[in-house]
TIFI-996961 format. One record per residue (C-alpha): residue number from 1; residue in three letters; z, x, y. Coordinates in pm, whole numbers, plus 32768, in hexadecimal, padded with zeros to 4 digits. Example, Ala and Ser with C-alpha at 12.3 -4.5 7.8 and 13.67 -1.06 7.14 Angstrom:
BEGIN
{1,ALA,{830C,84CE,7E3E}}
{2,SER,{82CA,8557,7F96}}
END
This chain:
BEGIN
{1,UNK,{B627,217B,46F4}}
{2,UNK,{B4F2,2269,4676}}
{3,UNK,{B414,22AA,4760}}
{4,UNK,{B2B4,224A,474A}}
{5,UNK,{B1AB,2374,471D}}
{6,UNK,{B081,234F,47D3}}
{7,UNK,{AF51,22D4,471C}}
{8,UNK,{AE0F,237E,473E}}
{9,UNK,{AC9D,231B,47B0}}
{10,UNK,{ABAD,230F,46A3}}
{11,UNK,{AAED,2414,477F}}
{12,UNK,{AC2F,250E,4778}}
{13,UNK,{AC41,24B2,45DB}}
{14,UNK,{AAF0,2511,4589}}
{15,UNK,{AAEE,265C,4680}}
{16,UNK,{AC74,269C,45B2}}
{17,UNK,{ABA6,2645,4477}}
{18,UNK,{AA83,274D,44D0}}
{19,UNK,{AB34,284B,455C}}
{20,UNK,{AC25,2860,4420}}
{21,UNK,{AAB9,286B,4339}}
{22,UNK,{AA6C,299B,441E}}
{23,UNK,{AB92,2A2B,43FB}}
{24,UNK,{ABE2,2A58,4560}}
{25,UNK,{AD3B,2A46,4608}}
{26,UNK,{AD4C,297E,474F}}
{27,UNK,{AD74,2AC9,481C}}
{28,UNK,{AC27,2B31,479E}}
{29,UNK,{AB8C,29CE,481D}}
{30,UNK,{AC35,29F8,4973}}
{31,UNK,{AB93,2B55,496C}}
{32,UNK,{AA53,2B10,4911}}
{33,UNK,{AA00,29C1,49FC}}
{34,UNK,{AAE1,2AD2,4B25}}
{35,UNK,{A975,2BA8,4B12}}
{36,UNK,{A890,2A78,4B56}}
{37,UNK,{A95B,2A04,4C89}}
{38,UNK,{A912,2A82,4E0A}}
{39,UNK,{AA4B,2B7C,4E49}}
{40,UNK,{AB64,2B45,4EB7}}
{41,UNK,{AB44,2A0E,4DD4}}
{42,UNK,{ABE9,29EA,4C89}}
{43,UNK,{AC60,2946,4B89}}
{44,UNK,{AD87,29DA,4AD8}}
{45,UNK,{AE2C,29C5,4964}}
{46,UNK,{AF42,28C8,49E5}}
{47,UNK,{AE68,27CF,4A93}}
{48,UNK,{AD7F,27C6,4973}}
{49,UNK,{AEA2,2796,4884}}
{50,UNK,{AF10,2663,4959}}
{51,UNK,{ADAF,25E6,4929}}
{52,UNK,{AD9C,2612,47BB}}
{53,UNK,{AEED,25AC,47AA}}
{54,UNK,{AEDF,247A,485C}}
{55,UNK,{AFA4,24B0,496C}}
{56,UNK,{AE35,249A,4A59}}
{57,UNK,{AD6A,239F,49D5}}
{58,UNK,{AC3B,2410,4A9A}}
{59,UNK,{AB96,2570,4AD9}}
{60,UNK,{AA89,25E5,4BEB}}
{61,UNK,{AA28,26DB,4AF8}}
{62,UNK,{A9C6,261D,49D7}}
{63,UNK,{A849,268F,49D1}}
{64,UNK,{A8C6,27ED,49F2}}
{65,UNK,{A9B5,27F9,48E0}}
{66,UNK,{A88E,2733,4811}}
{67,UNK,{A7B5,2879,4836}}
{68,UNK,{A8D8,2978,47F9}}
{69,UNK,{A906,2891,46C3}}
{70,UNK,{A7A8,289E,4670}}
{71,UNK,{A78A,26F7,466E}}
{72,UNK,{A686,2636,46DF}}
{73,UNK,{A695,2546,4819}}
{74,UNK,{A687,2407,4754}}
{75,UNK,{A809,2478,46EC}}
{76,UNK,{A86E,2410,481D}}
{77,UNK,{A7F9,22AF,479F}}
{78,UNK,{A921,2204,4734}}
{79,UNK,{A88C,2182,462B}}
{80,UNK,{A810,22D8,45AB}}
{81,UNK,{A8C8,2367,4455}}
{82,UNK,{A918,24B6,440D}}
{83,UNK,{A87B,24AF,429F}}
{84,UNK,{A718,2472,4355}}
{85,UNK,{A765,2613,4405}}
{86,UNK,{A6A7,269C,42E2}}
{87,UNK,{A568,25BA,42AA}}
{88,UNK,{A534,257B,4426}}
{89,UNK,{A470,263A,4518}}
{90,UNK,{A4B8,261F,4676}}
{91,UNK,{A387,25A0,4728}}
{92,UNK,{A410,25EA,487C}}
{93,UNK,{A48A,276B,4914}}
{94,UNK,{A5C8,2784,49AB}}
{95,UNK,{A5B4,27DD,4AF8}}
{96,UNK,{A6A9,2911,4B97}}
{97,UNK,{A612,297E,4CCE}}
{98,UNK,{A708,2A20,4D91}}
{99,UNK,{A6D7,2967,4EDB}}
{100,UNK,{A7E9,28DC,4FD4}}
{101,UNK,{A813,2802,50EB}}
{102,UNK,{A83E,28B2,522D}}
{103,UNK,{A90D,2826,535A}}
{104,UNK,{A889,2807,54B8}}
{105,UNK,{A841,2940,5559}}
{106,UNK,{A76F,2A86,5581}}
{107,UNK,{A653,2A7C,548B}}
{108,UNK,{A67C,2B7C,53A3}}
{109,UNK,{A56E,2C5E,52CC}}
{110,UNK,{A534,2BAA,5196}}
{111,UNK,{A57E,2A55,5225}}
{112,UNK,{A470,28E6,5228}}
{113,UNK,{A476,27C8,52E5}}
{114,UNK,{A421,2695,5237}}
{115,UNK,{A3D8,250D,526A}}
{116,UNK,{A4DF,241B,522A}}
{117,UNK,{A436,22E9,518E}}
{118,UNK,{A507,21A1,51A3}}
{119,UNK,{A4D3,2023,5180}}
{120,UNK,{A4A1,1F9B,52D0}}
{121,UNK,{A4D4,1E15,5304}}
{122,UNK,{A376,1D77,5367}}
{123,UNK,{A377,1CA4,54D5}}
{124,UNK,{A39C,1B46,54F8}}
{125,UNK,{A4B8,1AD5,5406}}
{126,UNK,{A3B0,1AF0,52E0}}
{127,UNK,{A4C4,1BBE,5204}}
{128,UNK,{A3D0,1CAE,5197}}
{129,UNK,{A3D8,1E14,51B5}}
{130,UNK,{A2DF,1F1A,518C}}
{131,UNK,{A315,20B6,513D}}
{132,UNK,{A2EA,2175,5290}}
{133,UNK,{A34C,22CC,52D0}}
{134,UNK,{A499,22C9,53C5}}
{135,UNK,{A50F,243A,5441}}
{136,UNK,{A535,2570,5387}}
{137,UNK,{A61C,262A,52D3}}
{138,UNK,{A638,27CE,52A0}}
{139,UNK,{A61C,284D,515C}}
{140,UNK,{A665,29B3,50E2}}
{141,UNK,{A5E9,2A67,4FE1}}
{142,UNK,{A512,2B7B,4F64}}
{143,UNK,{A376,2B6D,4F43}}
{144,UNK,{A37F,2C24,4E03}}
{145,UNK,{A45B,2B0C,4D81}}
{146,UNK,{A36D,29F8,4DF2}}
{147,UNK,{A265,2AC4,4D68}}
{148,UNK,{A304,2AF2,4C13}}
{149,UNK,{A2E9,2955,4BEF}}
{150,UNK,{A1A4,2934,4CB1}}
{151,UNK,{A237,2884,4DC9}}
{152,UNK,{A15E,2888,4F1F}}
{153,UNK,{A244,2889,503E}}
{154,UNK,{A144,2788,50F7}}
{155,UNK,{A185,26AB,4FE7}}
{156,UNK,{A2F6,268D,500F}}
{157,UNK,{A381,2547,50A2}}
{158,UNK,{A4F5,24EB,505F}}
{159,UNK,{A5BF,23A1,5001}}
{160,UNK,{A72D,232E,5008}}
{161,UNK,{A75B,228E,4EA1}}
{162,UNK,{A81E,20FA,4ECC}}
{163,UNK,{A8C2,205C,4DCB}}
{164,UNK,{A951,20A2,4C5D}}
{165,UNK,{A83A,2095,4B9D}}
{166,UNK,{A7FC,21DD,4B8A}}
{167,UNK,{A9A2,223C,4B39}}
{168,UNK,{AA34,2305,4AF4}}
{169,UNK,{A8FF,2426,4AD4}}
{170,UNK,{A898,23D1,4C50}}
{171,UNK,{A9A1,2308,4CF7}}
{172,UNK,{A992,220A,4E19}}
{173,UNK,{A956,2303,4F62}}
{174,UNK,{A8BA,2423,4EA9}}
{175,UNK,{A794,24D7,4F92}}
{176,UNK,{A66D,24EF,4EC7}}
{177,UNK,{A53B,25D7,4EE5}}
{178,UNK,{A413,254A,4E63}}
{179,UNK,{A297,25E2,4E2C}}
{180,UNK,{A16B,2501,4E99}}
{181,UNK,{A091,260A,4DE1}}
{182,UNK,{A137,2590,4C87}}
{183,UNK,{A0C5,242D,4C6D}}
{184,UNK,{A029,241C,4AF5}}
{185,UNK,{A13B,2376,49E3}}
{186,UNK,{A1CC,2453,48E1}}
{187,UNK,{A2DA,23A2,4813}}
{188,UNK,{A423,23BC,488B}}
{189,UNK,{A40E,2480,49C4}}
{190,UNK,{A4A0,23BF,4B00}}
{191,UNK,{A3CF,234C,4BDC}}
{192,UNK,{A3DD,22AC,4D48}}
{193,UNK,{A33F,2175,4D74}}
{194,UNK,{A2E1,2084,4E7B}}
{195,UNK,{A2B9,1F1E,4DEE}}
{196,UNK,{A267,1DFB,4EEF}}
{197,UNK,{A2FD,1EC0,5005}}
{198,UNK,{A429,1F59,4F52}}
{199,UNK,{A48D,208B,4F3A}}
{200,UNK,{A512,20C5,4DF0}}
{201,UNK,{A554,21E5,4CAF}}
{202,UNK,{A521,21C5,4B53}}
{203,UNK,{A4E1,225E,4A16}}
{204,UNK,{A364,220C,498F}}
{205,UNK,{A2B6,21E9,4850}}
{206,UNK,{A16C,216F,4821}}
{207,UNK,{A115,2050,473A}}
{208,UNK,{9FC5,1FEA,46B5}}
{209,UNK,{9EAE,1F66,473C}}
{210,UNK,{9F14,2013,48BD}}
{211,UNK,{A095,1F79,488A}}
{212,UNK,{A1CA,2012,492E}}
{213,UNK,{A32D,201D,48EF}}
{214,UNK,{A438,2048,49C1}}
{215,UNK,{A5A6,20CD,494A}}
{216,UNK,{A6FD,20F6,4A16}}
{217,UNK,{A7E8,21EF,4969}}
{218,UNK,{A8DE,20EB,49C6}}
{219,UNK,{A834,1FC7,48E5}}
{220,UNK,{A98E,1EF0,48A9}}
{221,UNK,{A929,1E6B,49D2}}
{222,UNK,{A7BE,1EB1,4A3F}}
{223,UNK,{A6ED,1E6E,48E9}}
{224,UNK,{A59B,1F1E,48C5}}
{225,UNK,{A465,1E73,4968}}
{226,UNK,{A335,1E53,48CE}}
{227,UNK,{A1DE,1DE3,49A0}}
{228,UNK,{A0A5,1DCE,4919}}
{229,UNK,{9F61,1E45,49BC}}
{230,UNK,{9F34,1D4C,4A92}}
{231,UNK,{A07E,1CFC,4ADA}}
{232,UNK,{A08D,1E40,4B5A}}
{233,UNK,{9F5B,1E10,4C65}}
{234,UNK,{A025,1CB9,4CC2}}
{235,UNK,{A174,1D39,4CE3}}
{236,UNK,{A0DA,1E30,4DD7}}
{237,UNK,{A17E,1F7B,4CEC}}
{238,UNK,{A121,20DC,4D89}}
{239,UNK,{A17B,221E,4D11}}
{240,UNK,{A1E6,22DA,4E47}}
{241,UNK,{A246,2422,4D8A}}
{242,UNK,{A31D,24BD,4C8C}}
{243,UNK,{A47C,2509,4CB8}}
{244,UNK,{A489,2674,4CAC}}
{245,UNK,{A5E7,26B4,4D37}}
{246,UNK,{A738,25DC,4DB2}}
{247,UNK,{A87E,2622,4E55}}
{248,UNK,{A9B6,2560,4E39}}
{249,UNK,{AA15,254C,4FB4}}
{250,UNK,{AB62,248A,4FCA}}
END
């Protein structure tokens, strides 16, 4: 009996089908995304090669290899084609601070402590829920790198992403800093939202006449949405900040 290969994402095909038009080996990939990461995390030659090779069909370091591949975000659209590499221009920056999550313990130097926001069901049975911040959570990372992408500190609040719309770029679970500072649109940047009392993440664009769509990079199964103006004021939509950095915590 022949045994089956793997078959590859369409994300792992078009970073295989860049990477071979750069004329870069998978060791230099693994290299290049190793000296974004927070030591003593990596991402080696043979994990990369199971990615590309089908073997993993998801990556937590998809917007990472992006950048070392010099791609824009909306690649990580499934729905985006290679061919488009050339003519587009990425209207959102790829974001590499080199912050981690600390455990509980002794603060240490270069180290933040941050609201938590979550959904928080509303009394009396009504079902509804409204955004409210709910503990804290230690961050650690260096001021010059907050600095470098004009982050305040004070502006920091963090979320815990739910769901699948966002896979496989920012899976179900992933911790999720987000700046309040950063609340103006610019196409295809990701965004937190809070829309009638949810607590949710998307990818915006605006449309005219003061029109907003939202995208999922997994959009098999969560389709964009598109409000109008006043839809928007109705449906109770707030920007709550951009999404400046994420960690896959599972």
């Amino acid at each position: 009996m022949t045994k089956q290969l793997p078959t590859p994402s369409r994300l792992a095909l078009k970073f295989k089908a860049r990477r071979e038009e750069l004329d870069l080996t998978q060791a230099d990939v693994a290299t290049r995304v190793t000296a974004l990461l927070v030591p003593p995390k990596k991402l080696t030659q043979q994990v990369y090669a199971a990615f590309e090779g089908g073997k993993s069909q998801t990556t937590k370091h998809a917007m990472k290899i992006a950048q070392v591949l010099s791609m824009p975000m909306e690649a990580l659209d499934e729905s985006w084609e290679l061919s488009s590499t050339v003519a587009k221009q990425s209207n959102a920056k790829l974001i590499d601070a080199p912050i981690a999550v600390w455990e509980d313990g002794p603060p240490l130097e270069n180290e933040v402590e941050v609201p938590m926001l979550k959904e928080v069901e509303q009394p009396e049975g009504s079902g509804r829920t409204e955004i409210e911040e709910h503990g804290t959570v230690k961050l650690g990372f260096s001021q010059s790198s907050l600095q470098s992408l004009g982050v305040d500190a004070s502006n920091i609040v963090c979320i815990v992403v739910s769901g699948n719309s966002m896979a496989p770029v920012i899976p179900d679970g992933s911790l999720a800093g987000v700046d309040r500072g950063k609340t103006a649109i610019k196409d295809g940047d990701i965004f937190a939202i809070s829309q009638n009392g949810q607590l949710r993440v998307k990818i915006l664009y605006r449309l005219p006449r003061g029109g907003l769509r939202m995208r999922s990079f997994n959009r098999d199964e969560h389709p964009d949405e598109e409000y109008p103006e006043e839809q928007i004021q109705t449906e109770g939509i707030v920007i709550l900040g951009r999404i400046f950095w994420y960690s896959v915590l599972r």
